[in-house]
C-alpha positions in Angstrom: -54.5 10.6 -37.4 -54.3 13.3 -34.8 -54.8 17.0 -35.9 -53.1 19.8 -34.7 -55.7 22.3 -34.2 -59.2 22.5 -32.9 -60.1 24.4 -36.2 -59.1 21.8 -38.0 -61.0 19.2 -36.3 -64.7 21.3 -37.0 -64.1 21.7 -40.3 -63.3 17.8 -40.8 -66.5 17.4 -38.6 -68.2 19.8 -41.0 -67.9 18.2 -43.9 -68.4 14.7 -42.4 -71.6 16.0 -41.8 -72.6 17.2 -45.2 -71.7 14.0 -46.5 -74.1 12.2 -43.8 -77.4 14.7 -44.7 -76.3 14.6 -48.5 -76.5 10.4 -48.1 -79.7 10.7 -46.0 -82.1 13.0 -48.2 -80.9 10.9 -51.2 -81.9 7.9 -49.6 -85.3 9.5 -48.6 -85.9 11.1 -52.2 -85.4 8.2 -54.0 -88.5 5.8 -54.0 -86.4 3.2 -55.7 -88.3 3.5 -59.4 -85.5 4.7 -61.8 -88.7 5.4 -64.0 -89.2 8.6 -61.5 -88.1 11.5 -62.7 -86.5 14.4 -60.4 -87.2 17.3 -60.6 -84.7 19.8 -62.1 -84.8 21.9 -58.4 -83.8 19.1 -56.9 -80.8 18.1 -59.2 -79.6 21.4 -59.4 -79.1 21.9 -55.4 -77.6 18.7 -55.0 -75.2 19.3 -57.3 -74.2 22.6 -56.0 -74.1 20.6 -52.3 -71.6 18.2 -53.9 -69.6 20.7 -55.7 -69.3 22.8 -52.7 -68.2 20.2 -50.5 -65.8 18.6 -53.5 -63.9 21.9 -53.4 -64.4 23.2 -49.8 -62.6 18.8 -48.9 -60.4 19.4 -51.8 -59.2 23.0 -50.3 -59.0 21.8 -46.4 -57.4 18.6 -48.1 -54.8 20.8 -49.0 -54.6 22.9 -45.9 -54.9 20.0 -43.8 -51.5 18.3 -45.4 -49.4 21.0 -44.9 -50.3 21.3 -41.2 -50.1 17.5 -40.4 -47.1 17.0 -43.1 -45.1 19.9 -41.5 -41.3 19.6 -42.9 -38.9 19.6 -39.3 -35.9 21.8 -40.3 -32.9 19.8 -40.8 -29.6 20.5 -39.0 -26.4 19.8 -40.7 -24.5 16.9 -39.2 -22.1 17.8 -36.6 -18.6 17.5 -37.6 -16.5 15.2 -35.2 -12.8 16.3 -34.0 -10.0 14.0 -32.5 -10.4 14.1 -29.0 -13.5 16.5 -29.2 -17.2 15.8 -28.2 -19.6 16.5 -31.5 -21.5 19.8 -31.1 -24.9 19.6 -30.2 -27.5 20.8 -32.9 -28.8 24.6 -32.4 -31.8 23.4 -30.2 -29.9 21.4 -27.8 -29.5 23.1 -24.8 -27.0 21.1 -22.3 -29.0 20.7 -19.2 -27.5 23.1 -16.0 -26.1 21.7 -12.8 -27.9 23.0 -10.0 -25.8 24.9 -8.0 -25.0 23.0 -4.5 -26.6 25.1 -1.5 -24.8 27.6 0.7 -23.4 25.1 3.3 -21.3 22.9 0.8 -17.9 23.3 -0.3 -17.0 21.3 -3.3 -13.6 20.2 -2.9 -10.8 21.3 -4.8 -8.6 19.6 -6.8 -9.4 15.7 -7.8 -11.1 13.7 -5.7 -8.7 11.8 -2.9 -7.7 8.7 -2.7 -6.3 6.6 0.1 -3.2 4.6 -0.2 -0.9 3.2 2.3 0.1 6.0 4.9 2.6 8.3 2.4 5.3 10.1 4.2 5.7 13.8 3.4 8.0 17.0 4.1 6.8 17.9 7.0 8.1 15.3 9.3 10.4 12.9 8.5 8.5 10.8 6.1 9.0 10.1 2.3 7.5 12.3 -0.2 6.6 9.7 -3.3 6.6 6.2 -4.2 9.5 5.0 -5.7 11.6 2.6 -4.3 10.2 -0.7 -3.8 6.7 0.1 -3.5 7.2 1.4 0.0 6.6 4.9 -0.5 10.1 6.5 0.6 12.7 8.7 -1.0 13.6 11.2 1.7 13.5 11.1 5.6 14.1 14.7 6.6 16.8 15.6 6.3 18.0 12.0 5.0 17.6 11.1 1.5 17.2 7.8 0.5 19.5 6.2 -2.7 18.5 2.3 -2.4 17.3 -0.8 -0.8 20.5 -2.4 0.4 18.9 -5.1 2.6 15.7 -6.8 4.3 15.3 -9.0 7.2 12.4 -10.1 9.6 12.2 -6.5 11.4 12.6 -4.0 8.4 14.1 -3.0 5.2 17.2 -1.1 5.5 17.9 2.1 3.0 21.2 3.6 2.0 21.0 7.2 2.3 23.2 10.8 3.0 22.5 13.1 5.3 22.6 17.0 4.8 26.8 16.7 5.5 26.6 14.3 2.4 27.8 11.3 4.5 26.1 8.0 4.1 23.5 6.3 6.6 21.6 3.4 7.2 18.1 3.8 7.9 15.8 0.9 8.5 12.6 1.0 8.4 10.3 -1.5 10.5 8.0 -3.8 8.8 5.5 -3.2 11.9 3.6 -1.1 12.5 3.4 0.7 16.0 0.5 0.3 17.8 -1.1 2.8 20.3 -1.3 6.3 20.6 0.9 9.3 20.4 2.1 7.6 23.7 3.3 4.4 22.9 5.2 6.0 19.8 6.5 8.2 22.2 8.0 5.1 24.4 9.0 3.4 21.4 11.2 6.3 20.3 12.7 6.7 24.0 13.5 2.8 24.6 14.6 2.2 20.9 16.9 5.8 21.8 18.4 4.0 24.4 21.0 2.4 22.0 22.5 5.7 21.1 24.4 5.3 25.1 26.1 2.6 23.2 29.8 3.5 22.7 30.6 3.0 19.0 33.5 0.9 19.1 32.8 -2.3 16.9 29.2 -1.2 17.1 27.4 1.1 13.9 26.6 3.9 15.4 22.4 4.8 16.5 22.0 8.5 15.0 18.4 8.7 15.4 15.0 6.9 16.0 11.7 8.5 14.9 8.4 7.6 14.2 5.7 9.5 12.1 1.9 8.0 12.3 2.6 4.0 12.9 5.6 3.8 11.2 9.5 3.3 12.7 12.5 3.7 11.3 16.2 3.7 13.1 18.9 5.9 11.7 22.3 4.5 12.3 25.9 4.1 11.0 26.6 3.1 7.3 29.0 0.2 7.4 30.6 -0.6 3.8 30.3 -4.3 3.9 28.7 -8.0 3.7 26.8 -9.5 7.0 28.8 -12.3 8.7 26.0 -15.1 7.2 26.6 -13.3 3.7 30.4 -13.3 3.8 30.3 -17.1 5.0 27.7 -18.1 2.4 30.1 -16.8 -0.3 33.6 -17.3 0.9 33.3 -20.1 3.3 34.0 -20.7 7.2 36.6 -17.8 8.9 39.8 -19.6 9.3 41.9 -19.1 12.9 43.2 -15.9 13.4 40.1 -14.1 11.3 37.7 -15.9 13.4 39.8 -15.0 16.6 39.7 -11.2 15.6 35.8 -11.7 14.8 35.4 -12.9 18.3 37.2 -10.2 20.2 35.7 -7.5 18.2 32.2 -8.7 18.7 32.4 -10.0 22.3 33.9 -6.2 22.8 30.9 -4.8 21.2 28.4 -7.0 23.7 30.6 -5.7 26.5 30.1 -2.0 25.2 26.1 -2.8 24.8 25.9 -4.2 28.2 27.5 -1.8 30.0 24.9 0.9 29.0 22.3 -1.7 30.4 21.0 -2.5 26.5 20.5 -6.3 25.9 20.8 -6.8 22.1 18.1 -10.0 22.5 19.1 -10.6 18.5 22.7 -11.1 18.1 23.2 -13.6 14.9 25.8 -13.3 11.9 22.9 -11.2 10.3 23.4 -8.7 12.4 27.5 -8.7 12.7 28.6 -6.8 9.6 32.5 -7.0 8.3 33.6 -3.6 6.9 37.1 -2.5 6.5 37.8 -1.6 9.9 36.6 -4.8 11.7 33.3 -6.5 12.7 30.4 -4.2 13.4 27.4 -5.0 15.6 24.2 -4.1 14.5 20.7 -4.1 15.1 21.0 -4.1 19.1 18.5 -2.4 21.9 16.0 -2.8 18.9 14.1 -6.1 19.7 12.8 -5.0 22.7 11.3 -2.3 22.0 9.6 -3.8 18.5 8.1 -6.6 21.0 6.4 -4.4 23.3 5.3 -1.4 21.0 4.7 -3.1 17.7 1.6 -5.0 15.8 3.1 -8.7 15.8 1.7 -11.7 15.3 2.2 -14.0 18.4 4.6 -16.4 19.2 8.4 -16.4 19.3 10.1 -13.0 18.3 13.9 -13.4 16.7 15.8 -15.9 14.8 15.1 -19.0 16.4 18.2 -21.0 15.7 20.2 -18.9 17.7 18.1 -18.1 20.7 19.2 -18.5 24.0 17.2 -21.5 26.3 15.7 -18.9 28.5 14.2 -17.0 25.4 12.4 -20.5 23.9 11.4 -21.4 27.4 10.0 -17.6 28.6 12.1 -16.6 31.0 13.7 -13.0 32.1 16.2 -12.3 29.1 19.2 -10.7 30.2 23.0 -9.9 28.7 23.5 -14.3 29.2 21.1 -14.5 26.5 23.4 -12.7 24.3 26.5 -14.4 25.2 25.0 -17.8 24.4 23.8 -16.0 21.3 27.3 -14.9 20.3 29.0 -18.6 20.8 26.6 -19.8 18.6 27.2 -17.1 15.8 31.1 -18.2 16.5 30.3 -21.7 16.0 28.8 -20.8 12.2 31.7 -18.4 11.5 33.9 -21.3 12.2 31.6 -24.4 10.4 29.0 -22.2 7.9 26.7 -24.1 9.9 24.3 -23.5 12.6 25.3 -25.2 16.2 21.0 -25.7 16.8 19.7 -26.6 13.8 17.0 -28.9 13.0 14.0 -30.2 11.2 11.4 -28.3 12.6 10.6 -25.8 15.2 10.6 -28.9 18.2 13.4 -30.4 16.8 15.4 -26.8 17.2 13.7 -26.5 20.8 15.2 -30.0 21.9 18.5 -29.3 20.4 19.0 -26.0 22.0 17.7 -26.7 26.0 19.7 -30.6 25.5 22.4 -30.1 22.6 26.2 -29.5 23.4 27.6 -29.4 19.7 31.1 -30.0 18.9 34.1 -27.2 19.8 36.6 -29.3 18.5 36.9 -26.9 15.0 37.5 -24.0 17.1 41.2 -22.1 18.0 42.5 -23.2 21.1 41.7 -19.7 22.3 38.1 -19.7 21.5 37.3 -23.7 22.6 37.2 -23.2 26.6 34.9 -19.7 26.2 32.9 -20.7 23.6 31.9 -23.5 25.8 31.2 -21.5 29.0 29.2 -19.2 26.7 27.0 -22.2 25.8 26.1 -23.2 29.1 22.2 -23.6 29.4 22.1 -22.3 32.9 22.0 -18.4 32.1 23.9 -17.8 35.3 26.6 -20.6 34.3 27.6 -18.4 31.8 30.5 -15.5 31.8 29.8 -12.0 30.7 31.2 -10.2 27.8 34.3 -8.8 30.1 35.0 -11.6 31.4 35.5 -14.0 28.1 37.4 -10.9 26.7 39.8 -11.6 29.3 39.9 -15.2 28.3 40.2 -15.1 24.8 42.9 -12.5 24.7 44.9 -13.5 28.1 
C-alpha cells in the first residue's frame, strides 16, 4: 500500500522496528527452561514496551486509515437536456484552444465546398441549383422558368427577359476550352449568327460565356421540332410539305447570305410555330468544334450529313443544301433517306445511295434531287432551288 506522506512512512518504520528489538531481546532472554523465572524488572518493562506500541499502532492505525481511506467528494450527476451536452462536474475545466498566431486568418463563415462551377449575379450566370441539377435559374437579366428541350450540343431553357417576353436560351453541354481568349472567339464567331435576317429563322439575341461555360440567347418559338411533329402526327402531306420547303430553303438562303453555314440542319433543328417553319441552331456548330472540349470523331447528326462532312472535306453552304433535301425527304416519309445499321452502313449509304423521290410533290421531286447530288458543286444554292420550287 502506498502512503501519502513521508511522516507516515517513519512512524510505520518506527514501530516495525520496536516490534523487531521486542522479538530479538525475547529471544535472547529466554534460555528455553520454562522452569526460569524472570525477573519482575524485566516483565514489567516489556510490558510497558508492548503496551506502548499496542496504543501508539492502534492510534497511527487510526490516523493512518483516514489518510489512505480519504472519502473523494461526490458530485451530483449531471442532468441531460434534449439537444444539450451534460455539464461538466465543478472540477472539469474544458481544455482552451490556443489561439492561432498573428499571420493566420481563420476564415469566416463554414468551411467551402467545391461543386460544379455555380453561376452567380455578377455575370450572367445562375444563382442556385434548381432546375435539373444544372445549377441555373437566372442569366442576367434572363430568368429561367424550365427545361423545354435537350439535344447533343446543350439543354435549352424557357425564360423572360426584363421586357417580360419569352426566350430561348441554350446552354452547351461543353465546356470551352482555353483562356479568356478563346472564350472571347467563341463569343465573336457564335455572334456571327445574329447578321442573320430573322425571317423563318429564331432570332440570335445574345451569346456569352462566363468561366467554361456557353450558352446562346435566341428567339422563343411556340412549337414542336419538325422530327417531334412527324413522330406524333405523321409524314407532312403536299401543300404543308411544299410551304415547309420554301420557308426553310428561304431561311438557308438568309443564313448564307451573311456568310454563316448552319453545318447542322436536320428536322431537330426546324421548329413549326404558328407563323411557319423556323430555323434554329445555325452558325453554332462551328464554333462548338473549334472552341469546345469534345471527344473526337464526327461532330453532328450523322444521318443527315453531307458526303464532304463524313469524308473531311471543306464544308461549305452545299453541305446544307444536301442537308435540307434530306430533312425534306423525312418530312415527306417519317423516315430517314441515309439510314442504316451502323455507322459504315450510314457512310456507304450516304457517299453511294440515291433514295427514292417518287413520294415527293411534283414541285419538290426535280430540286430535291439536285440538292442530293454527292458532288458539292453539283448542287444548287438556296436561291436558286427557291426559284425552282416556287416558279
Amino acid at each position: 500500500m502506498r502512503l501519502r506522506s513521508k511522516n507516515l512512512g517513519f512512524a510505520t518504520g518506527l514501530y516495525g522496528a520496536f516490534l523487531l528489538a521486542y522479538a530479538t531481546i525475547a529471544s535472547v532472554m529466554d534460555d528455553g527452561n520454562p522452569a526460569t523465572e524472570v525477573e519482575a524488572p524485566v516483565n514489567a518493562a516489556a510490558g510497558v514496551w508492548l503496551l506502548v506500541g499496542w496504543l501508539g499502532g492502534t492510534a497511527h492505525a487510526l490516523f493512518l486509515r483516514s489518510k489512505v481511506f480519504r472519502s473523494q467528494p461526490r458530485h451530483p450527476a449531471p442532468s441531460v437536456a434534449w439537444g444539450r451536452d451534460p455539464a461538466p462536474p465543478p472540477s472539469y475545466r474544458r481544455p482552451t484552444v490556443p489561439p492561432a498566431p498573428p499571420s493566420y486568418r481563420a476564415p469566416a463563415g463554414p468551411p467551402p465546398s467545391f461543386p460544379r462551377p455555380s453561376w452567380n449575379d455578377m455575370g450572367a450566370m445562375p444563382v442556385s441549383r434548381s432546375l435539373d441539377g444544372l445549377g441555373i435559374d437566372r442569366i442576367k437579366p434572363y430568368v429561367l422558368t424550365r427545361k423545354i428541350g435537350e439535344g447533343g450540343q446543350g439543354a435549352v431553357y424557357l425564360a423572360h427577359g426584363p421586357d417580360g417576353q419569352p426566350v430561348a436560351i441554350k446552354v452547351l453541354h461543353n465546356r470551352i476550352i482555353g483562356g479568356a481568349a478563346e472564350r472571347e472567339s467563341f463569343v465573336k464567331e457564335a455572334a456571327m449568327a445574329r447578321r442573320v435576317r430573322p425571317f423563318a429563322t429564331a432570332r440570335v439575341i445574345d451569346v456569352g460565356v462566363i468561366e467554361d461555360l456557353a450558352y446562346i440567347v435566341s428567339e422563343y418559338v411556340p412549337g414542336p421540332s419538325l422530327e417531334r411533329l412527324v413522330r406524333d402526327e405523321g409524314p407532312r402531306d403536299g401543300d404543308s410539305l411544299t410551304r415547309l420547303a420554301i420557308g426553310t430553303v428561304a431561311a438557308l438562303n438568309g443564313i448564307h447570305a451573311a456568310d454563316v453555314v448552319h453545318r447542322d440542319f436536320k428536322p431537330a433543328n426546324v421548329l413549326v410555330g404558328p407563323d411557319g417553319p423556323r430555323v434554329i441552331d445555325f452558325g453554332i456548330a462551328r464554333a462548338v468544334d473549334r472552341f469546345t472540349m469534345t471527344s473526337g470523331g464526327l461532330r453532328g447528326t450523322l444521318i443527315y450529313m453531307s458526303p464532304e462532312q463524313i469524308s473531311g472535306d471543306p464544308v461549305g453552304p452545299a453541305s446544307d443544301i444536301f442537308s435540307w433535301a434530306s430533312t425534306m425527304l423525312f418530312g415527306a416519309t417519317g423516315r430517314h433517306a441515309f439510314d442504316g445499321a451502323s455507322h459504315p452502313h450510314i457512310y456507304r449509304m450516304i457517299l453511294q445511295h440515291h433514295p427514292d423521290l417518287s413520294v415527293l410533290p411534283a414541285a419538290l421531286r426535280d430540286p430535291v434531287a439536285a440538292c442530293l447530288a454527292k458532288d458539292p458543286r453539283a448542287r444548287p444554292t438556296a436561291a436558286e432551288v427557291m426559284m425552282a420550287v416556287t416558279g
